[in-house]
PDB file with one MODEL, atoms N, CA, C and O in Angstrom:
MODEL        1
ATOM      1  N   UNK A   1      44.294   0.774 -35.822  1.00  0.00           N
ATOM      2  CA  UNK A   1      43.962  -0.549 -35.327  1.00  0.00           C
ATOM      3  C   UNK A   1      44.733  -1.599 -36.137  1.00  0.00           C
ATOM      4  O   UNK A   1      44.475  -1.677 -37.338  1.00  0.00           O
ATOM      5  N   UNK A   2      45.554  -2.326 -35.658  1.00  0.00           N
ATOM      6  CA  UNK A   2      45.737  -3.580 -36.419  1.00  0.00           C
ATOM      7  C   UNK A   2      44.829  -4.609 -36.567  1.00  0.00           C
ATOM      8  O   UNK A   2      43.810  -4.989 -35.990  1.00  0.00           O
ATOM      9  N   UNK A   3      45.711  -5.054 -37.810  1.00  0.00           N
ATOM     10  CA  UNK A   3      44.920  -6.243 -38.173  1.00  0.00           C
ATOM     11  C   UNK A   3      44.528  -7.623 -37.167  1.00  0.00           C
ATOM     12  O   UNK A   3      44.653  -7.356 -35.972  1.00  0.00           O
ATOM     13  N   UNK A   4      44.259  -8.469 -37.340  1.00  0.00           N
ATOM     14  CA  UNK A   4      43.689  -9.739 -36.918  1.00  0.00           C
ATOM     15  C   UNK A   4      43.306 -10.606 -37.446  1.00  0.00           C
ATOM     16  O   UNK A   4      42.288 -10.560 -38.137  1.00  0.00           O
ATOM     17  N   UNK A   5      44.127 -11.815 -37.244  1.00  0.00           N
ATOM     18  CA  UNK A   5      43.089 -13.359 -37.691  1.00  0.00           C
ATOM     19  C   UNK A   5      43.410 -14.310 -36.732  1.00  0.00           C
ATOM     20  O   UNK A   5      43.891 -14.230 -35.602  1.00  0.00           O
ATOM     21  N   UNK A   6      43.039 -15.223 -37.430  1.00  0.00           N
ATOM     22  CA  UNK A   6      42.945 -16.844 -36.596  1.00  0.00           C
ATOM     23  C   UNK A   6      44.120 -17.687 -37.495  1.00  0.00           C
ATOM     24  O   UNK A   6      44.608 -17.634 -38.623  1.00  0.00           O
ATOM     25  N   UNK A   7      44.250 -18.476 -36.292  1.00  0.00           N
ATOM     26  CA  UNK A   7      45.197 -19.409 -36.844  1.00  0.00           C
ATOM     27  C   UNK A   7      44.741 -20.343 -35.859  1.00  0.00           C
ATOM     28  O   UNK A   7      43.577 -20.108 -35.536  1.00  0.00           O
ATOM     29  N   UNK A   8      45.377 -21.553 -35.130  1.00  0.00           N
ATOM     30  CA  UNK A   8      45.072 -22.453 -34.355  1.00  0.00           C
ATOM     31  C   UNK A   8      46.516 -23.760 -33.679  1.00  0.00           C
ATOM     32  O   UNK A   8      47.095 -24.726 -34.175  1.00  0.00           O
ATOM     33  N   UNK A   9      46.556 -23.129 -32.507  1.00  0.00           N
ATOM     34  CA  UNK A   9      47.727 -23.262 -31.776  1.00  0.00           C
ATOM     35  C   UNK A   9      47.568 -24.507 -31.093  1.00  0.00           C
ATOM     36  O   UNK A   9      46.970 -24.292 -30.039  1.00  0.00           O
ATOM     37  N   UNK A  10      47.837 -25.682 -31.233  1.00  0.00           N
ATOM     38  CA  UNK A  10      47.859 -27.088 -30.300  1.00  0.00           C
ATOM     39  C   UNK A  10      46.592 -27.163 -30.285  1.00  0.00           C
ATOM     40  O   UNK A  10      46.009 -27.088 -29.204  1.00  0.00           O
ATOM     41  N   UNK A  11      45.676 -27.376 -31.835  1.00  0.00           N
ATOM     42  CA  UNK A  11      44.265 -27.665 -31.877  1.00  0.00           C
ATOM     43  C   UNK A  11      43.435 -26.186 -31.136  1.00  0.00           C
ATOM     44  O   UNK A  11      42.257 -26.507 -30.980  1.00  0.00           O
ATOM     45  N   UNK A  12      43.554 -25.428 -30.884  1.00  0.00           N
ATOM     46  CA  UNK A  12      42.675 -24.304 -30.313  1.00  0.00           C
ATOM     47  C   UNK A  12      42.633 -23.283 -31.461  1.00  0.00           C
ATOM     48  O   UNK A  12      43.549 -23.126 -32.268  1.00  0.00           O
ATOM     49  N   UNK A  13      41.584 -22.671 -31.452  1.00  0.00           N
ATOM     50  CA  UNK A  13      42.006 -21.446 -31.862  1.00  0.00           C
ATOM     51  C   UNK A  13      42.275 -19.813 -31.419  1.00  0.00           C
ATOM     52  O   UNK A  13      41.465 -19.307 -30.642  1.00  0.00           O
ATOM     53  N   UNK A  14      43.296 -19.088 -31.868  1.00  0.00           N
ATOM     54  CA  UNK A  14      43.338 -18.281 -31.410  1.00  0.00           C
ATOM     55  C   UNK A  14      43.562 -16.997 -32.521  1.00  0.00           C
ATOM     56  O   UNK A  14      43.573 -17.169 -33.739  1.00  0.00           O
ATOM     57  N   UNK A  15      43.706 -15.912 -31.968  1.00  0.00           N
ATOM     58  CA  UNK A  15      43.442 -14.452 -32.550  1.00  0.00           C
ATOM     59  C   UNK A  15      44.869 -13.903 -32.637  1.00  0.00           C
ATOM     60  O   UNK A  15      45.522 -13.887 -31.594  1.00  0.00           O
ATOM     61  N   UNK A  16      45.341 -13.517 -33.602  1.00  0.00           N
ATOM     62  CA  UNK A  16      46.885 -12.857 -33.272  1.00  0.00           C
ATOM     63  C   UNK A  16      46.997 -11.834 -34.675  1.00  0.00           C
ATOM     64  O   UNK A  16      46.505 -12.092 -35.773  1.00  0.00           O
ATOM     65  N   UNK A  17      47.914 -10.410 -34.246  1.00  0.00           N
ATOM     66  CA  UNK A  17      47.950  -9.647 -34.783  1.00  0.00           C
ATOM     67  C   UNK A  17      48.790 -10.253 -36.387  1.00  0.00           C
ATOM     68  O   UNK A  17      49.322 -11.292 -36.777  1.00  0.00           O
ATOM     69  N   UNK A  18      48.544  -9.111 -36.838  1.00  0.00           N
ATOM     70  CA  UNK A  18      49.453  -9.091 -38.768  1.00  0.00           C
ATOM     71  C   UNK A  18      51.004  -9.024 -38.405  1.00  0.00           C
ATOM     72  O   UNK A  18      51.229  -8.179 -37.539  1.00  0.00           O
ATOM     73  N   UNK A  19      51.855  -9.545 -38.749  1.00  0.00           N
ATOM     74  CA  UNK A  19      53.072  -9.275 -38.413  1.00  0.00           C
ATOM     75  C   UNK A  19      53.356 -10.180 -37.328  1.00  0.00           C
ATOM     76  O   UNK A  19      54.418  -9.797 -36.837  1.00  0.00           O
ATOM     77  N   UNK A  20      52.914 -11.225 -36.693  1.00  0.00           N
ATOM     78  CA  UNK A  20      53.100 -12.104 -35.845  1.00  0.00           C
ATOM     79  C   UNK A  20      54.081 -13.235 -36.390  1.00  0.00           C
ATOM     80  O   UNK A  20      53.771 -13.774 -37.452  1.00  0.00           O
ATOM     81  N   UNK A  21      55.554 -13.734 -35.560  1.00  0.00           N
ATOM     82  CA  UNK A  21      56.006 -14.362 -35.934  1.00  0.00           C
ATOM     83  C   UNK A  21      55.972 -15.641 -35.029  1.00  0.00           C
ATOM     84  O   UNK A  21      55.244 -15.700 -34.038  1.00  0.00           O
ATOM     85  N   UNK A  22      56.758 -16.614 -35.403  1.00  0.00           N
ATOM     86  CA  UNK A  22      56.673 -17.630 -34.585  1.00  0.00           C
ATOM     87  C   UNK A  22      57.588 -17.462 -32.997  1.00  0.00           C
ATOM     88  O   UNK A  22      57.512 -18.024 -31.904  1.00  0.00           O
ATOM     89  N   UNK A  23      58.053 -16.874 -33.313  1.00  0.00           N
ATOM     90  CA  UNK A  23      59.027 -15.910 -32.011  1.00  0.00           C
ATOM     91  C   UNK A  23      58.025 -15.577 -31.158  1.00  0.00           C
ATOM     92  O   UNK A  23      57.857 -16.089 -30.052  1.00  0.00           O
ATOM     93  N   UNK A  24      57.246 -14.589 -31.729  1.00  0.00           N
ATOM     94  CA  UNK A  24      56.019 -13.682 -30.912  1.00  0.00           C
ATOM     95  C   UNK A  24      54.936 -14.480 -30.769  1.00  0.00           C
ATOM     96  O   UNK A  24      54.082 -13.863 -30.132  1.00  0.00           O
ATOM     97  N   UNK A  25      54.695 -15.208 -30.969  1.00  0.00           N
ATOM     98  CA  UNK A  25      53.571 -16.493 -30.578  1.00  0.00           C
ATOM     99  C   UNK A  25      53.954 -17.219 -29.145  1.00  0.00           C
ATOM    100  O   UNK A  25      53.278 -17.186 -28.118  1.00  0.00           O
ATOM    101  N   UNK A  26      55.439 -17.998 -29.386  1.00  0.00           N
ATOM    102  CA  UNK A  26      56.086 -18.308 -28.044  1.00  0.00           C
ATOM    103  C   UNK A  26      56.056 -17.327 -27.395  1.00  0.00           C
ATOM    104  O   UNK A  26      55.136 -17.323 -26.577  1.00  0.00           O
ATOM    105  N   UNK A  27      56.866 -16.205 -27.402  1.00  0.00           N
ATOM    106  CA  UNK A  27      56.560 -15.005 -25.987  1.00  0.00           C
ATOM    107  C   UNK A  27      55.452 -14.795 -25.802  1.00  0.00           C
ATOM    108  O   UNK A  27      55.201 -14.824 -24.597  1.00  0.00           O
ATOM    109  N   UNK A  28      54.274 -14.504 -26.659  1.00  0.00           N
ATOM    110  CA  UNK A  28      53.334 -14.097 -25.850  1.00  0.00           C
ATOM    111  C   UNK A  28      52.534 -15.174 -25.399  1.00  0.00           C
ATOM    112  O   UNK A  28      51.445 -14.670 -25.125  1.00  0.00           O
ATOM    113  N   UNK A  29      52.487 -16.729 -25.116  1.00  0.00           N
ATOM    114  CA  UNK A  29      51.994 -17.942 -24.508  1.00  0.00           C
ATOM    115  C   UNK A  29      53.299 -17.804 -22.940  1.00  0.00           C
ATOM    116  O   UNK A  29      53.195 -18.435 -21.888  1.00  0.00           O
ATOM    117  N   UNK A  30      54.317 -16.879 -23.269  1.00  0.00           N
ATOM    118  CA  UNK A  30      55.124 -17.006 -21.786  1.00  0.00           C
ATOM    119  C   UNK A  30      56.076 -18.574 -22.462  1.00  0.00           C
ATOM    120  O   UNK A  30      55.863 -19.572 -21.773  1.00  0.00           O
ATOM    121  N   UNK A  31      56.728 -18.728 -23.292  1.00  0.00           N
ATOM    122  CA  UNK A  31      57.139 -19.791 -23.073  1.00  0.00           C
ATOM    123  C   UNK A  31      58.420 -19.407 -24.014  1.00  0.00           C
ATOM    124  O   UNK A  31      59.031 -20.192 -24.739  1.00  0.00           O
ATOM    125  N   UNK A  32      58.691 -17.964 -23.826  1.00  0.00           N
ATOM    126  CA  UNK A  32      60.295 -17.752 -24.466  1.00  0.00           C
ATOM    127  C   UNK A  32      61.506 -18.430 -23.578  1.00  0.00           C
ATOM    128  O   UNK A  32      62.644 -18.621 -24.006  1.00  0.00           O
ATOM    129  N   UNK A  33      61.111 -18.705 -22.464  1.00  0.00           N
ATOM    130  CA  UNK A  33      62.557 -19.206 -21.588  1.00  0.00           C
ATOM    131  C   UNK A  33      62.353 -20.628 -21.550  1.00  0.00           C
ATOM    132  O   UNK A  33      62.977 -21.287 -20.718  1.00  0.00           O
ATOM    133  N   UNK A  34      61.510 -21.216 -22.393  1.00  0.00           N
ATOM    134  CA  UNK A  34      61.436 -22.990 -21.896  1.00  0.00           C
ATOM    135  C   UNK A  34      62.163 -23.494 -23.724  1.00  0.00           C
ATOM    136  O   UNK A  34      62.210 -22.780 -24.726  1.00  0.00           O
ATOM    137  N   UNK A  35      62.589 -24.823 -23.570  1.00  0.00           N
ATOM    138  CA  UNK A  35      62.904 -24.978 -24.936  1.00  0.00           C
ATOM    139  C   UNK A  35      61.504 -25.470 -25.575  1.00  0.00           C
ATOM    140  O   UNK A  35      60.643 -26.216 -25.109  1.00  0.00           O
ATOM    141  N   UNK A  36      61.576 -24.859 -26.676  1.00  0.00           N
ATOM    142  CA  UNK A  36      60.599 -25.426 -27.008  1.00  0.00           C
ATOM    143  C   UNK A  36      60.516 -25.171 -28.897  1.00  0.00           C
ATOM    144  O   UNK A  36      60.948 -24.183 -29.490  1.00  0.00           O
ATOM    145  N   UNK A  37      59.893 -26.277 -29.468  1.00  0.00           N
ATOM    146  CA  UNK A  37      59.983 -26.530 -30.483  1.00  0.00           C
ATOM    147  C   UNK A  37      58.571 -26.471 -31.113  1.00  0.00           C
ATOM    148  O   UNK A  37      57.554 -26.834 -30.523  1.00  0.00           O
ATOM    149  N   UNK A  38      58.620 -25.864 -32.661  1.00  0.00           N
ATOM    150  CA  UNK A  38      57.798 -25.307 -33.606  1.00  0.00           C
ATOM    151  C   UNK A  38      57.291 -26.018 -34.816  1.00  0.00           C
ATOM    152  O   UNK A  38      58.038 -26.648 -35.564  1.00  0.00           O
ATOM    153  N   UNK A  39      56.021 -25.904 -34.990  1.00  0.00           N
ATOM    154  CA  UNK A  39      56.133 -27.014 -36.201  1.00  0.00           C
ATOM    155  C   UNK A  39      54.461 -25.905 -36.899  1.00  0.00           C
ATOM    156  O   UNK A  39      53.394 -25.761 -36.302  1.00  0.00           O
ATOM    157  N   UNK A  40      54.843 -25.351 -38.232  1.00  0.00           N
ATOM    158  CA  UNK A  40      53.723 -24.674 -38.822  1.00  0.00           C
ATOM    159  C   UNK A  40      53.229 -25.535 -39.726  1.00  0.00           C
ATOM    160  O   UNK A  40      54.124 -26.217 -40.224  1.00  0.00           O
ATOM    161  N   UNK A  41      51.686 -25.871 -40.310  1.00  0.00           N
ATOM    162  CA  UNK A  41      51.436 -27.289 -41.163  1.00  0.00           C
ATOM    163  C   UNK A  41      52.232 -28.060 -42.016  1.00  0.00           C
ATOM    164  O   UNK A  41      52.464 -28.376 -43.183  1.00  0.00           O
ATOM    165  N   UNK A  42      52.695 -28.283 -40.193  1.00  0.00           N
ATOM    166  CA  UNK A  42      53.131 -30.152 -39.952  1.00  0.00           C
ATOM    167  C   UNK A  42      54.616 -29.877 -40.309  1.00  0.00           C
ATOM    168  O   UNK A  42      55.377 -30.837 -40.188  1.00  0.00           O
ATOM    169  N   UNK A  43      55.308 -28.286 -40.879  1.00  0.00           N
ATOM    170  CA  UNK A  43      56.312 -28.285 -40.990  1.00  0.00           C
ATOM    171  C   UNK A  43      57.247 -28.036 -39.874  1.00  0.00           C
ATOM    172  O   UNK A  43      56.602 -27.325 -39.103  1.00  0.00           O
ATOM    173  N   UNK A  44      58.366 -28.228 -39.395  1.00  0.00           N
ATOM    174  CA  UNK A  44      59.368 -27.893 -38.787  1.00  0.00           C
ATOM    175  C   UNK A  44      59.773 -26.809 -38.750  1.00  0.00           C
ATOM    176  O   UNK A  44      60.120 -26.371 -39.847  1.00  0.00           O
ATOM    177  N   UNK A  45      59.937 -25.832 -37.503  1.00  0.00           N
ATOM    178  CA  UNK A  45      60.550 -24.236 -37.958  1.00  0.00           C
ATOM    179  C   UNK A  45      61.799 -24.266 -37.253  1.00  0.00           C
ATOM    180  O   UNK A  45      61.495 -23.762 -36.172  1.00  0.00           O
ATOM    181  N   UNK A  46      63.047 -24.557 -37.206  1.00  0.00           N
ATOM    182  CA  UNK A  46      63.898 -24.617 -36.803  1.00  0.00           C
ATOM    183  C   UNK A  46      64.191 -23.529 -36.005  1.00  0.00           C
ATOM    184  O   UNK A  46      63.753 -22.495 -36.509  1.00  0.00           O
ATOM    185  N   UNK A  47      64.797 -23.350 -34.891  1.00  0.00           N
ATOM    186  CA  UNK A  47      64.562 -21.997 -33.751  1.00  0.00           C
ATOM    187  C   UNK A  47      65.184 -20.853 -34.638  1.00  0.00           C
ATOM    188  O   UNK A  47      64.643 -19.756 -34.778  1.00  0.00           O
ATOM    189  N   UNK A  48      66.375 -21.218 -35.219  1.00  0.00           N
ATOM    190  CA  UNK A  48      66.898 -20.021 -35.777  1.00  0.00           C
ATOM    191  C   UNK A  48      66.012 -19.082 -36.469  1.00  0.00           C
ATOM    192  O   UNK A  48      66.022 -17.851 -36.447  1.00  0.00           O
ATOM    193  N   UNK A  49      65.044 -20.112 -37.248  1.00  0.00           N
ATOM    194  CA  UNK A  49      64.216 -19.178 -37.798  1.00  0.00           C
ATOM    195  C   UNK A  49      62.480 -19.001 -37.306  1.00  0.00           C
ATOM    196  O   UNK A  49      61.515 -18.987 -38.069  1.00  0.00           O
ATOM    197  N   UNK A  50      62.472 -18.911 -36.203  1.00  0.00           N
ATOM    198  CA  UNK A  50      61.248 -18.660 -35.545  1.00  0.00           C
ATOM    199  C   UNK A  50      61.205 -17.205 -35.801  1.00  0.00           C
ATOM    200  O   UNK A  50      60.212 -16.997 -36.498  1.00  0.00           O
ATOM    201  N   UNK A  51      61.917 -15.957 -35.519  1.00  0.00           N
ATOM    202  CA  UNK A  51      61.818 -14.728 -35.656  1.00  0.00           C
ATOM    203  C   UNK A  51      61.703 -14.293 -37.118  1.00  0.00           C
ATOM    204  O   UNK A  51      61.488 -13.122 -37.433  1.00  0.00           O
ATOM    205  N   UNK A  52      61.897 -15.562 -38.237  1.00  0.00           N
ATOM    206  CA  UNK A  52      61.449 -14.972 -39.173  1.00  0.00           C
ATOM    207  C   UNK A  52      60.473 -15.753 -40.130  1.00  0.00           C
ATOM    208  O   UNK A  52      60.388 -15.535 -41.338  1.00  0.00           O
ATOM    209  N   UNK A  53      59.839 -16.575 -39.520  1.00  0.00           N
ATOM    210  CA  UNK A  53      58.350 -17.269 -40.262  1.00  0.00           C
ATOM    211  C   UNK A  53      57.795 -16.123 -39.573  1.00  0.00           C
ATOM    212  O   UNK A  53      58.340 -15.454 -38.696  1.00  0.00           O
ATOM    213  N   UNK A  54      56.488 -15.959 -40.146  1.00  0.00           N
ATOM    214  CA  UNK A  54      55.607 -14.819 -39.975  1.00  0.00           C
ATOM    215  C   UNK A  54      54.638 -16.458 -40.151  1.00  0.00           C
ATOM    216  O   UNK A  54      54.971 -17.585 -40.519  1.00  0.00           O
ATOM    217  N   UNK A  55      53.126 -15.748 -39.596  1.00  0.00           N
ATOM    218  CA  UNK A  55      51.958 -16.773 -39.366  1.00  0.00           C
ATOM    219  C   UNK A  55      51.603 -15.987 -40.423  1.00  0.00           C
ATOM    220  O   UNK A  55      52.118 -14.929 -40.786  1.00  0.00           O
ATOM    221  N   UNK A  56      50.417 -16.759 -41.024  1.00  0.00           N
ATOM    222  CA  UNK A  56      49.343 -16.250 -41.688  1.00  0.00           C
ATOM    223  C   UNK A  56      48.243 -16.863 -41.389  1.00  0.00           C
ATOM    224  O   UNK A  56      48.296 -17.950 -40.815  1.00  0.00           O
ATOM    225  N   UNK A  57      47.252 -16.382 -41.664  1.00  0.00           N
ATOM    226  CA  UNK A  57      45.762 -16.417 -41.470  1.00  0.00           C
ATOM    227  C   UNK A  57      45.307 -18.423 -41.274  1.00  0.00           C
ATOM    228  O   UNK A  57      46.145 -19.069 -41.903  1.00  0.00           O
ATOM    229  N   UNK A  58      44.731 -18.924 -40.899  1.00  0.00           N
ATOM    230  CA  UNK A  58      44.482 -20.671 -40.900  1.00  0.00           C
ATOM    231  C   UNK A  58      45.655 -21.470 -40.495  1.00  0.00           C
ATOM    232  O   UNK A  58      45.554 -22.636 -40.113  1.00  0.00           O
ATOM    233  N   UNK A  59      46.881 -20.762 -40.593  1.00  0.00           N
ATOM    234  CA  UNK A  59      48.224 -21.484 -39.962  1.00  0.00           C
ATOM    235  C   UNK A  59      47.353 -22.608 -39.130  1.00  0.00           C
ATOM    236  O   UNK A  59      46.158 -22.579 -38.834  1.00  0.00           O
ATOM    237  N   UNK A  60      48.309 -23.566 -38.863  1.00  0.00           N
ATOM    238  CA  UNK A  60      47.817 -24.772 -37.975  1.00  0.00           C
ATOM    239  C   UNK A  60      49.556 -24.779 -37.157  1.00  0.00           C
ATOM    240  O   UNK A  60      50.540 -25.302 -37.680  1.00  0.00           O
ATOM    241  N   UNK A  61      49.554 -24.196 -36.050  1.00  0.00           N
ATOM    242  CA  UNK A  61      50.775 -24.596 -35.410  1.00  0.00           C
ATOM    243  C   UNK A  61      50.993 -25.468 -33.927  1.00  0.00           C
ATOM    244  O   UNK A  61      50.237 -25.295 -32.971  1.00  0.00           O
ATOM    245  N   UNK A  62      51.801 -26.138 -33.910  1.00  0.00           N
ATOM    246  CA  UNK A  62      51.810 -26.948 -32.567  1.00  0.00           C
ATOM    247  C   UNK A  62      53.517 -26.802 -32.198  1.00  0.00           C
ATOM    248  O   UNK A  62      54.574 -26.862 -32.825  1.00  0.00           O
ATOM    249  N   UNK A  63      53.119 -26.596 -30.919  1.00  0.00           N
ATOM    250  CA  UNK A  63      54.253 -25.807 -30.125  1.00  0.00           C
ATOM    251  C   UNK A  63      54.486 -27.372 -29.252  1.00  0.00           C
ATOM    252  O   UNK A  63      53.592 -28.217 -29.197  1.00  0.00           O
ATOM    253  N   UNK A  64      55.913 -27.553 -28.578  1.00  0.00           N
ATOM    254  CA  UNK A  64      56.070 -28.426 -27.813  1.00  0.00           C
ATOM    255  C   UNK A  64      57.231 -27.953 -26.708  1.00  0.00           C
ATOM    256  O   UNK A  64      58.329 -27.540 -27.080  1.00  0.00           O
ATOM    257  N   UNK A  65      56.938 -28.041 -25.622  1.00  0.00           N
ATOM    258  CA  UNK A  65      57.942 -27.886 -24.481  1.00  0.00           C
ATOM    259  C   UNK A  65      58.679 -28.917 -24.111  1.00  0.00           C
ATOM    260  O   UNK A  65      58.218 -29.959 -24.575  1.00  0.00           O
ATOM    261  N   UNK A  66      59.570 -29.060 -23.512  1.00  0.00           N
ATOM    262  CA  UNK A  66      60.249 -29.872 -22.632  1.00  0.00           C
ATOM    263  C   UNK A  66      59.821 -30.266 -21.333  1.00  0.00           C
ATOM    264  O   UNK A  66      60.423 -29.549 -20.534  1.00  0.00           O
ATOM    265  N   UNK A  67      59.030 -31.104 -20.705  1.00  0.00           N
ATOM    266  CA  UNK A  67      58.992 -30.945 -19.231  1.00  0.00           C
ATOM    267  C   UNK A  67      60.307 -31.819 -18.593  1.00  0.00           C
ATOM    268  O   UNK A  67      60.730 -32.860 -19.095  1.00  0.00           O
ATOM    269  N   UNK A  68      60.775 -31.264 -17.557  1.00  0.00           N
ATOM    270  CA  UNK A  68      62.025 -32.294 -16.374  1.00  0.00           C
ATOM    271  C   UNK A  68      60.656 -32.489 -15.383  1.00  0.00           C
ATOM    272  O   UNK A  68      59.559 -32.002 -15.109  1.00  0.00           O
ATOM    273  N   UNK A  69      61.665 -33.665 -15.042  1.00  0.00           N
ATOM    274  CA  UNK A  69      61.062 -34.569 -13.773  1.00  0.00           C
ATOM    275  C   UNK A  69      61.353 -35.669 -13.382  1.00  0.00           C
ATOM    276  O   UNK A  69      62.113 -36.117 -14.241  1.00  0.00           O
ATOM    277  N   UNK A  70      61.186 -36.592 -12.399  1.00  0.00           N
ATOM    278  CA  UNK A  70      61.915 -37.136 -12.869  1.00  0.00           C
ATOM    279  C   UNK A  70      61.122 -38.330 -11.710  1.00  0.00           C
ATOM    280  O   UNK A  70      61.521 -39.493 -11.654  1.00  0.00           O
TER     281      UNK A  70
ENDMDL
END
């Protein structure tokens, strides 16, 4: 069984395995094909390195998309 904790994604909280990166947070919300930008408490994760911040446990992260429209 893997592990599990909480962290809290755009004020919610949610449950995500040990080894979760900021990469695997976007794919699994479905939002690997939109641009979208990372910020772990209050810091900036620059995309390059989304696949290699790892979350930990109370993380506070807020994700932001792009919407078009117009």
């Amino acid at each position: 069984m893997t592990a599990r904790f909480q962290i809290i994604v755009n004020g919610e909280p949610r449950e995500v395995a040990a080894g979760t990166t900021v990469a695997t947070l976007i794919q699994e919300l479905g939002l690997a094909k939109a641009a979208c930008a990372a910020e772990v408490n209050k810091a900036l994760v620059p995309r390059k390195q989304h696949g290699d911040r790892m979350l930990t446990e109370r993380d506070q992260v807020e994700l932001v998309t792009l919407v078009g429209g117009g």
